[in-house]
C-alpha positions in Angstrom: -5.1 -23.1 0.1 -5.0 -19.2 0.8 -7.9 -17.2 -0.8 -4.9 -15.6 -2.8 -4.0 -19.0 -4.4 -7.8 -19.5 -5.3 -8.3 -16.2 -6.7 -4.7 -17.0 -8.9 -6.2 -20.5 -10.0 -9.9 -19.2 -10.6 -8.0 -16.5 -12.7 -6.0 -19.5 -14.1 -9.2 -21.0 -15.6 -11.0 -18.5 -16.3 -8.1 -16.8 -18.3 -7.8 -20.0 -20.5 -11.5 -19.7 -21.5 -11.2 -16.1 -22.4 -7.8 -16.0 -24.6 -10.2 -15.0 -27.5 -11.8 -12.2 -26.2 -10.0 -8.4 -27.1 -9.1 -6.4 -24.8 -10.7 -3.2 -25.4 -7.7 -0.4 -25.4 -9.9 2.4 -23.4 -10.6 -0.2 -20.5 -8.0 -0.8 -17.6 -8.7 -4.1 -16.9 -8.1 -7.5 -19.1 -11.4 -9.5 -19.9 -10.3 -12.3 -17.8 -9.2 -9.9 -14.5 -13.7 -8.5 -15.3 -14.8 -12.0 -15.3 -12.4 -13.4 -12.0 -13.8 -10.2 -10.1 -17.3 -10.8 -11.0 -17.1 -14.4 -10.1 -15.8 -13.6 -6.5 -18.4 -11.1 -6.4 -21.1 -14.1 -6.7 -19.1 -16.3 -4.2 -18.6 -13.3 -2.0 -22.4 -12.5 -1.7 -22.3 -8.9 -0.1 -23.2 -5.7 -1.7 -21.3 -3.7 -4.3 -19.8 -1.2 -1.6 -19.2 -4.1 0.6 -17.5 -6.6 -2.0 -15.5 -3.2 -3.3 -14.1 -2.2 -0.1 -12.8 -5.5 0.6 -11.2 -6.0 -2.7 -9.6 -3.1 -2.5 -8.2 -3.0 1.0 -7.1 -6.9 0.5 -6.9 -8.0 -3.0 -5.0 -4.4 -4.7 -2.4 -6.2 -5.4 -3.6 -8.7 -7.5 -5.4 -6.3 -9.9 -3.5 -2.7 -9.7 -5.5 -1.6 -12.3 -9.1 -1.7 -10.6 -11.2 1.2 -11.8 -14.1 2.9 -9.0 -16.9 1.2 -7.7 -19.3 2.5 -10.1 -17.3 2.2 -13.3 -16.6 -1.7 -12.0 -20.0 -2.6 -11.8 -21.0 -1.1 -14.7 -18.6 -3.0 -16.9 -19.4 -6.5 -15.5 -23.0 -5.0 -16.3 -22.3 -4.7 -19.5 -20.1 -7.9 -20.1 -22.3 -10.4 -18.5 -22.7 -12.5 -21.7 -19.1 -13.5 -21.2 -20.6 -15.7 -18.4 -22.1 -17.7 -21.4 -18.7 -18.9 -22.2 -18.6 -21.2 -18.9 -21.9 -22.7 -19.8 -21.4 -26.7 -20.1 -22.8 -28.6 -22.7 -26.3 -30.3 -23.2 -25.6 -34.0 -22.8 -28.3 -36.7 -23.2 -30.8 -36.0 -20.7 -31.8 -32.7 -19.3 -33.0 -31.7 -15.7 -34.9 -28.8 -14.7 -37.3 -26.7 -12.2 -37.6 -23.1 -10.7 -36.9 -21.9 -7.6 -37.8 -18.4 -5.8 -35.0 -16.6 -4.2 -36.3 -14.0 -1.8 -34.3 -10.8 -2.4 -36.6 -9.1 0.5 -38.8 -9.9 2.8 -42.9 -8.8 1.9 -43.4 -6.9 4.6 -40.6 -4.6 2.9 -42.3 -4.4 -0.4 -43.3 -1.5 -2.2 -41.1 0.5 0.2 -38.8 1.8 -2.6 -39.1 2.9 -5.6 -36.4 1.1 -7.1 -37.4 -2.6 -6.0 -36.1 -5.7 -7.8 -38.2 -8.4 -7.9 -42.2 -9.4 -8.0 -44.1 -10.7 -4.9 -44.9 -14.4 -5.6 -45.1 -17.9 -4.0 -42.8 -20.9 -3.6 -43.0 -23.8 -1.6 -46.2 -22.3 0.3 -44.5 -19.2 1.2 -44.9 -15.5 0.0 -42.2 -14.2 -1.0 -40.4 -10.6 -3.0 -37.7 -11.4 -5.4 -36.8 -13.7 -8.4 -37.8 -17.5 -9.7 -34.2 -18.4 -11.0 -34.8 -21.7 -13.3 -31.7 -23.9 -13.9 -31.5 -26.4 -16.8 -29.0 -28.7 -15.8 -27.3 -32.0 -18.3 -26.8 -35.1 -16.6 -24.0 -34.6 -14.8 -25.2 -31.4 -12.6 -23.8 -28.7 -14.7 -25.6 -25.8 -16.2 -26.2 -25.5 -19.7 -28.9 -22.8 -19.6 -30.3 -20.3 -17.5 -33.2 -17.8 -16.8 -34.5 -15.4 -13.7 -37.7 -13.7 -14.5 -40.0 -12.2 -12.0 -41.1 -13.9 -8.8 -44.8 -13.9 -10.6 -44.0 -15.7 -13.9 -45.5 -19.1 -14.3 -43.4 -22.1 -14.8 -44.8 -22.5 -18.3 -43.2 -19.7 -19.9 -39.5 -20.8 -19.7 -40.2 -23.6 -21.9 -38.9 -21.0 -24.5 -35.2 -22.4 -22.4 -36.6 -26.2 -23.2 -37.6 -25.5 -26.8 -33.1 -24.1 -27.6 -32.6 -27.8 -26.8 -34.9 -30.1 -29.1 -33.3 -33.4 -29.1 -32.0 -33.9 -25.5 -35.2 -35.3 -23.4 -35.7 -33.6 -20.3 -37.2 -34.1 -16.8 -39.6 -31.5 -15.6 -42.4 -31.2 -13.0 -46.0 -31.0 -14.1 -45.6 -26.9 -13.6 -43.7 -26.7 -16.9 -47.2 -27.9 -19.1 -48.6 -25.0 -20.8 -51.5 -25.0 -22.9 -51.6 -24.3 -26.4 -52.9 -21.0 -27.2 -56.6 -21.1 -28.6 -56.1 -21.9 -32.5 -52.5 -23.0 -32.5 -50.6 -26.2 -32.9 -50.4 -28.3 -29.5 -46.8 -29.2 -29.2 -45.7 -30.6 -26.1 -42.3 -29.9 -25.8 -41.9 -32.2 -22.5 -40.8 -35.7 -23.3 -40.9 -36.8 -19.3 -42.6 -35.5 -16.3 -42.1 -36.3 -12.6 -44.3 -35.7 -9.7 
């Protein structure tokens, strides 16, 4: 399979999930062209100049009407709850733990004044960028999401546990979190593994 014929059948699917969405008349691009592009841009992993350059110089043909850099970004900035829509259902049982993901290194920290990410500590190491926390359903898919700061304590994405009430789920012991001083202690974790 040519990466053409992928980016045709990714466009396939993720055209059938979007047939409900508008397209705006100002923009130049359908919902479903927004949404393929953005997913290549995740599978591509390279910057925005980087990922824009290629698909332009290789991939024109497949969408003529691809707006600048800048403007491209900026809508798939501001259409990233479409992503939502590929979301897979809760099932029975529900699976979940955070992970860091180093966006830069900690000897580079503080060096801009534009920085994403918090300093913070996974798996023994220091690191600068992002705890991304998955909540998977039984058969590996996501069906909910969060990144928050590299700092943040497990704890505090039990506000992701708490959307889901009946499924149980499987957490580590990092996910407790103690009631706060005169309120009600509801443990919202039905299992824990160690």
């Amino acid at each position: 399979m040519t990466l053409t014929d992928f980016i045709a059948t990714l466009f396939f699917h993720v055209d059938e999930a979007m047939t409900d969405v508008p397209k705006d008349p100002r923009s130049q691009l359908w919902p479903s062209e927004l949404v393929t592009i953005g997913v290549l841009y995740v599978l591509k992993a390279q910057s925005q100049r980087r990922f824009w350059q290629w698909l332009e110089a290789n991939y024109l043909h497949l969408f003529p009407a691809l707006p600048e850099r800048s403007r491209l970004f900026r809508l798939m900035r501001n259409h990233q709850d479409w992503a939502d829509r590929f979301l897979s259902d809760p099932g029975m049982l529900l699976v979940s733990d955070s992970l860091g993901v180093e966006l830069i290194h900690p000897r580079r920290q503080g060096r801009s004044e534009k920085q994403v990410g918090e300093k913070g500590k996974s798996n023994g190491q220091w690191y600068v960028g992002v705890k991304f926390c998955p909540l998977l359903n039984f058969d590996g898919r996501i069906c909910d999401w969060d990144a928050e700061g590299a700092s943040l304590y497990d704890g505090d994405f039990q506000w992701m546990l708490s959307d889901h009430p009946n499924e149980p789920k499987l957490v580590d012991n990092g996910f407790h979190k103690a009631a706060k001083r005169g309120g009600d202690c509801e443990n919202l974790i039905v299992a824990t593994t160690e």
